[in-house]
C-alpha positions in Angstrom: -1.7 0.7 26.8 -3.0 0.1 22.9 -0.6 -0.8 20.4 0.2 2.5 19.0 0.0 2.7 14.9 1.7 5.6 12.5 -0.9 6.5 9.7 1.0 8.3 7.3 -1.0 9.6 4.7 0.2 11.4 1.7 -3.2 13.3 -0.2 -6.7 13.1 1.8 -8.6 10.5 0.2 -6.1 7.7 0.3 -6.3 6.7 3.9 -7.4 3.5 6.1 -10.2 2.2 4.1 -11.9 -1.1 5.1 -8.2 -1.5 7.6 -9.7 1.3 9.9 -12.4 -0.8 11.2 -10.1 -3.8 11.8 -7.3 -2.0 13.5 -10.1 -0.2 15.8 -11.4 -3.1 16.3 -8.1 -4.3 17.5 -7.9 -1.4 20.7 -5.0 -0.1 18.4 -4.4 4.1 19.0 -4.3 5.1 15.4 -1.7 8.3 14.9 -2.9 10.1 11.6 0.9 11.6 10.1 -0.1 13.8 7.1 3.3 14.0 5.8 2.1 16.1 3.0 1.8 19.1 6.0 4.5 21.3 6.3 3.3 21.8 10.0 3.1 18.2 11.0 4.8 17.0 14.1 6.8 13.8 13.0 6.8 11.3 15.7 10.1 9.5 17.4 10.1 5.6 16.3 10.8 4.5 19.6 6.9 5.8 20.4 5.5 3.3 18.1 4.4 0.3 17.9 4.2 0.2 14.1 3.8 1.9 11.1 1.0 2.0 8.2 2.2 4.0 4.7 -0.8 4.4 2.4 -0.8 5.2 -1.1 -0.8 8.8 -3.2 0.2 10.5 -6.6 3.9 11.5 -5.8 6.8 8.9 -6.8 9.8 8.3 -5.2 11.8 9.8 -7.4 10.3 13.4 -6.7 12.4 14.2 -3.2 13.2 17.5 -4.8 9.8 18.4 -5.1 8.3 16.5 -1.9 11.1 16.7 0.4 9.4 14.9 3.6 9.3 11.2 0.9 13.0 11.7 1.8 12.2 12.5 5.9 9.7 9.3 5.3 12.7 6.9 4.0 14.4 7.8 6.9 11.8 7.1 9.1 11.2 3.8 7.7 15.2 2.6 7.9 14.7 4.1 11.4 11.4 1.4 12.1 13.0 -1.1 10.1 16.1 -1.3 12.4 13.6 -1.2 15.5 12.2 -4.5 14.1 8.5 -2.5 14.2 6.1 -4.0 12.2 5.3 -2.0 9.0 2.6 -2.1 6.1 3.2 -0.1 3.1 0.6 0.2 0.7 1.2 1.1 -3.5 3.5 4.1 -3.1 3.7 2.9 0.8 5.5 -0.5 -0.5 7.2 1.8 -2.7 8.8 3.8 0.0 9.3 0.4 2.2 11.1 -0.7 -0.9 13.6 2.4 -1.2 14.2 2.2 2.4 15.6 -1.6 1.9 17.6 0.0 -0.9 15.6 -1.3 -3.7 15.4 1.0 -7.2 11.6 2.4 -7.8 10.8 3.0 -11.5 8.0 3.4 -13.6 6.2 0.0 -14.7 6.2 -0.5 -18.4 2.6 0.4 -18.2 0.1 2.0 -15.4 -2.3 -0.5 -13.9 -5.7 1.2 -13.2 -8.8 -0.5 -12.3 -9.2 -4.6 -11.3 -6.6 -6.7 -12.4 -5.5 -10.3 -12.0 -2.9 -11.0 -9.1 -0.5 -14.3 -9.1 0.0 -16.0 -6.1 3.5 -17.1 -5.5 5.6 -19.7 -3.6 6.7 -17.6 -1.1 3.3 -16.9 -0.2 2.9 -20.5 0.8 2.3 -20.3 5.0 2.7 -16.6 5.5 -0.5 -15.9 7.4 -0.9 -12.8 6.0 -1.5 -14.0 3.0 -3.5 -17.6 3.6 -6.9 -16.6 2.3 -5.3 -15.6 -1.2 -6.2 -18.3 -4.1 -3.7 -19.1 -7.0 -5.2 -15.7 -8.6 -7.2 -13.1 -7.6 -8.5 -9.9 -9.1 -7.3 -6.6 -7.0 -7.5 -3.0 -7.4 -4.3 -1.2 -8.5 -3.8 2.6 -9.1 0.2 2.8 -10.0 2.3 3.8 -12.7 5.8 2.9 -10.8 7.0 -0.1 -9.6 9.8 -1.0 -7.1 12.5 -4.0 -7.2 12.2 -6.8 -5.2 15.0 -5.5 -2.1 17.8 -7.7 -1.2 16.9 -10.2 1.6 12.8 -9.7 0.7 10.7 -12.2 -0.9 8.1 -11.9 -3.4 4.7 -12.7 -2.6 2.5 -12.1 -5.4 3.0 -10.6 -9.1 1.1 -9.6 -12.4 1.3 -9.8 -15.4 2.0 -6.2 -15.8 4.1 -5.8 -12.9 6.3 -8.8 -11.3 6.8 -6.8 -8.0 3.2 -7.0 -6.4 4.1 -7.5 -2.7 6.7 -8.9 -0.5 8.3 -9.9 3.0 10.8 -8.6 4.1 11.7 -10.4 7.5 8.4 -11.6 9.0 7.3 -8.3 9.7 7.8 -5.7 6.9 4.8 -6.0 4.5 4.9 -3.9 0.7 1.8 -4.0 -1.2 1.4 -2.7 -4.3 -2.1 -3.4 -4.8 -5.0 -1.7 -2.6 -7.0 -3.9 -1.3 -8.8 -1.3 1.1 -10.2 0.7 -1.2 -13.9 1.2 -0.3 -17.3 1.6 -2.5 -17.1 5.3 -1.2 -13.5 5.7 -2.0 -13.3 4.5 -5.8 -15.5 7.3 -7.3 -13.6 9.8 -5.0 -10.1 8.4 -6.7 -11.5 8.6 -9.8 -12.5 12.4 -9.5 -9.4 13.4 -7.9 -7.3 11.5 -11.1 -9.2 12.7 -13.8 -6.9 14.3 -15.5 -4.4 11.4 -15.2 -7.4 9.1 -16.6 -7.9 11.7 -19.3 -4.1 11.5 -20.7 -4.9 7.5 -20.9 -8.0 7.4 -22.5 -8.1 4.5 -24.8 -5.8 2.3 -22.3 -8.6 2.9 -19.3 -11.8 2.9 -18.9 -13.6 4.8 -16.1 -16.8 3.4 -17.1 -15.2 -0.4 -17.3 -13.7 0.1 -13.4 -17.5 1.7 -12.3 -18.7 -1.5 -14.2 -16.6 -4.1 -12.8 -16.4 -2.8 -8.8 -19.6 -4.4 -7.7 -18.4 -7.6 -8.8 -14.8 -7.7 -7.2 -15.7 -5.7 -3.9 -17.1 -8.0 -1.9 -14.0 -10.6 -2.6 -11.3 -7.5 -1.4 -12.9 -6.4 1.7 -12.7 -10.5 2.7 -8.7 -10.2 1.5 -8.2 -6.8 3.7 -9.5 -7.7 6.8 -7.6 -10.9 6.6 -4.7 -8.5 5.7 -5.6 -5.9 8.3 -6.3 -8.7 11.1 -2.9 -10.6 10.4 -0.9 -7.5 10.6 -1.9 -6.0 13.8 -1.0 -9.4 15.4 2.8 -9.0 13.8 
């Protein structure tokens, strides 16, 4: 049988991205979780064979207001324990981080739109991250930020937010960056956060991330599918 992956997806237009091709590509059976749904059957971990956490606009520290985040911790400590491979993505890593028992918080400031990502030493021969140079620019689209969790090791940083991605064993993946973020997909963020760009105006730009995304595209589709390819091997 296909390796069997858990999508969980927490608003509509933060999904797969550029790693839906890849995984497909893989024969992996891709389980959409829209743990946003009241009505959504949650799946048993012992029926997976990993788990993908994408992005969205809640934090971790609304439980009270979005009680399945809570369900989704559990879930996590549940995969973690099963050793299943796991890739969390912005509030994904977040989540991943929480479930390690790591403090989320908001950043000292959000990062919107391309940025320059740090490489660091712990990077150095994890696969995952092998076509990375000493910087790259990525997309972000966060305001919190997550410690790094006890027993993890940080992978990148920037320099508006130290925690950018980390191990944890050599299967549990947090990202805070999105590197799957399609041409399709940005104008659709954008429109769906326009009220959150509104109450930044003067800190960012629509116009400048329109402006920069046909330069930096083409380098973060290379960076996911390495990403996306790497991980479905874990």
């Amino acid at each position: 049988m296909p390796p069997e992956l858990l999508i969980v997806q927490h608003i509509p237009h933060e999904g797969l991205g550029t790693f839906e091709p890849v995984f497909k590509q893989a024969d992996c059976a891709l389980l959409k979780l829209d743990a946003f749904d009241p009505k959504v059957v949650w799946p048993r971990v012992n029926d997976l064979d990993g788990l993908v956490v994408m992005g969205g606009p809640q934090s971790v520290s609304e439980q009270a207001r979005y009680p399945y985040l809570k369900r989704e911790i559990a879930l996590l400590q549940d995969a973690i324990k099963k050793n299943l491979p796991i890739l969390g993505v912005c509030l994904g890593a977040q989540l991943v981080a929480a479930a390690l028992g790591a403090k989320v918080t908001k950043n000292a400031q959000p990062e919107i739109g391309w940025y320059p990502l740090m490489r660091e030493p712990g990077a150095d021969g994890d696969p995952l991250c092998e076509p990375f140079g000493q910087t790259e620019t990525v997309f972000q689209w966060h305001g919190d930020t997550f410690g790094l969790p006890k027993g993890a090791v940080r992978l990148f940083s920037s320099p508006l937010c130290q925690e950018q991605a980390f191990r944890y064993r050599n299967n549990v993946y947090g990202l805070q960056f999105h590197v799957e973020v399609t041409e399709a997909m940005m104008p659709a963020w954008i429109y769906a956060n326009a009220a959150e760009l509104s109450s930044l105006r003067g800190v960012i730009d629509p116009a400048t991330i329109k402006q920069q995304t046909p330069q930096h595209l083409p380098r973060l589709h290379e960076l996911a599918h390495q990403i996306a390819t790497t991980f479905v091997k874990s």
